[in-house]
N, C-alpha and C positions, 0 to 999 in steps of 0.2 A: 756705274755704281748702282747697287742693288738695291735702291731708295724705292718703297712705294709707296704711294698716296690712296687710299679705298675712297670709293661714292658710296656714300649712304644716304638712308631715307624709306620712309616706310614705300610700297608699294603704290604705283602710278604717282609720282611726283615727278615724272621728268628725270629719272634718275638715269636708266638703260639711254635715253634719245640724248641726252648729253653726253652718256661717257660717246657712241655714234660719232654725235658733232665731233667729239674729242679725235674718234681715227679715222675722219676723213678731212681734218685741220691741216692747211698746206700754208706751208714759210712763200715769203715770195720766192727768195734766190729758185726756187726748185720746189721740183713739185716730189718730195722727201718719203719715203715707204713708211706707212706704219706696220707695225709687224704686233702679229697674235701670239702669245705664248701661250694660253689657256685660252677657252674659249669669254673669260671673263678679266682676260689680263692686255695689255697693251702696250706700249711703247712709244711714246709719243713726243715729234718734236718738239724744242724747245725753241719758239718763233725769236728772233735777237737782232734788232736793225742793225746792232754793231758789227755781225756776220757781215750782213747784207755788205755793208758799207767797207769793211776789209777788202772784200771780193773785188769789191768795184774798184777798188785803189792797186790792189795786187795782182789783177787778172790772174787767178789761179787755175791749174786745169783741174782744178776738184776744189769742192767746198762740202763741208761734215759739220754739220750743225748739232749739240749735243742733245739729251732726251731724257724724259720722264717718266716712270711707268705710274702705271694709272690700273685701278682695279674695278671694274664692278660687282659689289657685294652684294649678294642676294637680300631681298627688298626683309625688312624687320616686320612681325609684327606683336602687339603684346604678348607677352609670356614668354618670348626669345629666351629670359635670360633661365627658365625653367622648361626651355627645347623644345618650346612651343614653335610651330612654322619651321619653319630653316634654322631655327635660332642657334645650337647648335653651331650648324657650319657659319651664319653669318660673323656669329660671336670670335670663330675661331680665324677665319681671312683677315677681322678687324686684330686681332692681336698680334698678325703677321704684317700689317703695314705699320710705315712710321709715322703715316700722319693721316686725318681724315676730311673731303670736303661731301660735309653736311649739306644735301639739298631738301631745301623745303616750298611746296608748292606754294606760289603765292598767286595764282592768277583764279579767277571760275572761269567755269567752263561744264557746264551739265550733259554733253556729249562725254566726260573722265568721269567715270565713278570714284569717290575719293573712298578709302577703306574704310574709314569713321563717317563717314555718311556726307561732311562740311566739311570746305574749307578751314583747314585754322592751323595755319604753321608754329606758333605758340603752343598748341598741342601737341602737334606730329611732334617738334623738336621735345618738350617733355616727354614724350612715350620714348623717345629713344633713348634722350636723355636717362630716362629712369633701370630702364634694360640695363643698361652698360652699368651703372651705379651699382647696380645689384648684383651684379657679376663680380664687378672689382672688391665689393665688400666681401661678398663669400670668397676669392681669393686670398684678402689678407687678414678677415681672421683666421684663416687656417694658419698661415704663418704667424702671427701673434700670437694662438694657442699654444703652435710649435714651441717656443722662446720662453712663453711666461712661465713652466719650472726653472727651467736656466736662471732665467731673472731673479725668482725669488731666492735662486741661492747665494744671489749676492752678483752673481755673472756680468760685470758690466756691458760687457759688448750686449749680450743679450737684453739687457737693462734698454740701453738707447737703441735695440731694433723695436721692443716693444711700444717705447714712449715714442719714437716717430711714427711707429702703428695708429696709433692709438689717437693720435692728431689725425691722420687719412679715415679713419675710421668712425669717429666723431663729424669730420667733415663731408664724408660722402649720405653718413646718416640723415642730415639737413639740408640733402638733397642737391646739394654743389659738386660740381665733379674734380677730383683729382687736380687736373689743374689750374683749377684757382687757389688754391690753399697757399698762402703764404708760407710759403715749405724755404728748411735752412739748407745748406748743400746736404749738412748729413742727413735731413729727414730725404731728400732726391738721391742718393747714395743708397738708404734702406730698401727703395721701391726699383732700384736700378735696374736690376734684373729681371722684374715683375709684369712688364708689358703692360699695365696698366691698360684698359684701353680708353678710361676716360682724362690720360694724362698725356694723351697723342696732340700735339698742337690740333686744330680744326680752323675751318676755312668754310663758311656758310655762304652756297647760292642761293638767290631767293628766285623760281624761277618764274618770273613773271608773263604779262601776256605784251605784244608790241605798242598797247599805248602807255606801257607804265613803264617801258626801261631804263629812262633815262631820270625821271622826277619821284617812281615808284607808288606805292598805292598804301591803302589803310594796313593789310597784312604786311608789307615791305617796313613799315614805321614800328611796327607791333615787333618784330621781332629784332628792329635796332635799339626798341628800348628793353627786350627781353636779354639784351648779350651785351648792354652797353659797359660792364663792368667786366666784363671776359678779355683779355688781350686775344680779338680775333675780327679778321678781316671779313667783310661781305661785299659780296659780290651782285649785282641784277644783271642777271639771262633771260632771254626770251628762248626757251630753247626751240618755239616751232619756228622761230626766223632764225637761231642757228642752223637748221635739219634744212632750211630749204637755200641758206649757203654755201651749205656743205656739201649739196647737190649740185653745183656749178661747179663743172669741172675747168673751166676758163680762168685764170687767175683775174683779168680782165672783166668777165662777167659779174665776179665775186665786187671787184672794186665798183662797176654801174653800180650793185645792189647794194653796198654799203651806200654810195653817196646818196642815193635814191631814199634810205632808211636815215640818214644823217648820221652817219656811222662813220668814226675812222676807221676801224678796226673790227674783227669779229669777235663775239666776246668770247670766245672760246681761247683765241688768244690770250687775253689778258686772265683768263684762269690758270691754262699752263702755265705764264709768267711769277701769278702768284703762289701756285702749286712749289714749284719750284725753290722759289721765298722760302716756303713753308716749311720745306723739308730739309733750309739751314745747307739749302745750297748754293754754291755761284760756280762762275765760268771767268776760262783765263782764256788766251788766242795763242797759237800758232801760226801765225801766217808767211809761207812762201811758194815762189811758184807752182811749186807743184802741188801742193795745196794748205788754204786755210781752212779752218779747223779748231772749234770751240771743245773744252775739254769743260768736266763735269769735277769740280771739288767741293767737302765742306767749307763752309768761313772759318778762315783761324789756320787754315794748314802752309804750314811753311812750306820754300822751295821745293827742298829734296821730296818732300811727299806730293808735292804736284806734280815735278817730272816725273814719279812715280808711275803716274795715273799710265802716260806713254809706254814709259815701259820698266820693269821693275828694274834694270840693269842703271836705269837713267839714276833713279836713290840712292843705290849701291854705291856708284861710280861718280856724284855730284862734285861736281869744282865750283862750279856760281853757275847764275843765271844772268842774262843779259834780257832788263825790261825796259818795256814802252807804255807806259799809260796808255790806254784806248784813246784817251781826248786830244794827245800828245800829238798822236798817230795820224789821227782823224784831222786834225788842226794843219797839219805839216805835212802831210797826204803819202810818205814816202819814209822807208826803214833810214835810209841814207841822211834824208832830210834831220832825221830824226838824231841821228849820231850827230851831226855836224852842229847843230845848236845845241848841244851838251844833256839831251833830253831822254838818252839810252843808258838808264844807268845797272852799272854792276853790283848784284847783290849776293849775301851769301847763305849759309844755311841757315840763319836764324830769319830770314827774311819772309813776315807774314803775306802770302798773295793778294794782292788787292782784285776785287771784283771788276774784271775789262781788261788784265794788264796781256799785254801782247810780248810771250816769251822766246826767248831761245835757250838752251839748254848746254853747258860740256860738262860733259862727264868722261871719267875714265875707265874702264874695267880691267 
């Protein structure tokens, strides 16, 4: 699916050595290709123990883990949203993805020049903040200008584009972005087509230095209470102990350095995980011998449009699906097992997928 997520951030934040961490991130089962489509675009597993744990139950002679793209957007800096710097093209990759993770530097370090001279992610994040605001407002007054003769002729339709305007318009003016506005479905209708870019979900890393990853620091705190009213997740990365993970080509060595760091995990992981979140996606299984196999849907989509995904003939042609809960599976180790305690059940087209469910497919053409 053609979902992407942009890194932003003004310049030297950590932002290029992240997306790095990001395409050299290996899954255990395998050590998984990432692949470049631009030289600022990527493709990147989506790490899933519940793979892992199929594999080992099914012994498949293939395992397909599903994937993310991921962009690196050229670094912002004031005046972007009047084409100052790259602004321009950063402005326009940001309105080509669906969702955005915000990084902002949180550690010092006087060997990094920062572009504002200091520290201060409170900042960095208002200067971007304010770019994109700027942007999104001179988009929809144009189209509110467009409307309001319409409107004053009486025009309803045009009536309620202008008056849900005119709410985004007031609310970007006071410096809040797009998506926090208490918006009704019609005023989210109005802007639907608009790309909004500060109506993109966001996903803030903070990226810190290695003694603050875990409990975080004075800027780490500063910008949990600068977003604590935003529905949006943060993240702490160290990313020069990501960069020198992600240099361990050993899966093995990677684990010494995690436990050595008191890490379970790499957090580059748990961003893909979230990324993924983010972008109002989940995954179903395929699993049989010849191989398991994570597929990539939104939440909410029935049967037939996740056979889909497989293959178009599978939607066409749907009779039911035959599922297994992941826990089901996991719990009772075996497809069989799983039949025989009445735990394989048959669903039909109206049937919303659950996130982990372990499918099979008939259809007919």
């Amino acid at each position: 699916m053609a979902l992407q997520c942009g890194i932003v951030g003004l310049p030297n934040v950590g932002k290029s050595t992240l997306f790095n961490c990001l395409s050299k991130a290996k899954a255990q089962s395998a050590n998984y290709p990432f692949c470049t489509i631009e030289p600022n675009v990527g493709i990147i597993t989506v790490p899933d123990d519940r793979m892992d744990r199929l594999a080992e139950l099914v012994s498949p002679e293939k395992v397909q883990p599903t994937n993310v793209e991921i962009v690196d957007i050229a670094g912002l800096v004031k005046g972007a949203s009047k084409g100052e710097g790259l602004g321009n093209k950063f402005l326009a990759n940001i309105r080509e993805t669906n969702a955005i993770i915000h990084v902002l530097r949180c550690f010092e370090d006087d060997n990094i020049v920062h572009v504002d001279g200091s520290v201060d992610p409170v900042r960095d994040k208002e200067t971007i903040d304010f770019e994109l605001q700027i942007k999104d407002l001179e988009t929809i007054t144009k189209i509110r200008d467009k409307n309001i003769r319409t409107a004053k002729s009486g025009n309803k339709d045009a009536q309620k584009i202008v008056s849900s305007l005119e709410k985004y318009i007031k609310h970007l003016e006071s410096g809040q972005s797009a998506r926090s506005l208490d918006a009704t479905e019609g005023d989210l209708d109005v802007i639907s087509d608009l790309h909004l870019l500060t109506a993109k979900p966001i996903l803030y890393v903070c990226n810190v230095d290695e003694n603050t990853m875990k409990l975080g620091n004075k800027h780490v705190d500063a910008v949990r209470e600068l977003v604590k009213d935003e529905d949006a997740e943060i993240l702490l990365i160290a990313t020069a102990i990501e960069s020198e993970i992600a240099d361990l080509e050993d899966f093995e060595e990677q684990q010494m350095f995690l436990e050595e760091m008191g890490l379970e995990k790499p957090g580059v992981h748990h961003l893909i995980q979230a990324t993924y979140k983010l972008l109002n996606l989940q995954t179903y299984f395929t699993a049989g011998v010849k191989e398991v196999r994570a597929w990539t849907i939104t939440k909410g989509m029935k049967a037939p449009q996740a056979a889909g995904v497989i293959h178009t003939d599978f939607e066409k042609g749907f009779i039911r699906a035959e599922v297994i809960a992941y826990n089901d599976f996991n719990t009772l180790e075996s497809e069989q097992s799983c039949k025989e305690a009445g735990k394989m059940k048959v669903q039909g087209k109206d049937y919303i997928v659950e996130d982990g469910d372990v499918m099979h497919f008939l259809f007919n053409v």
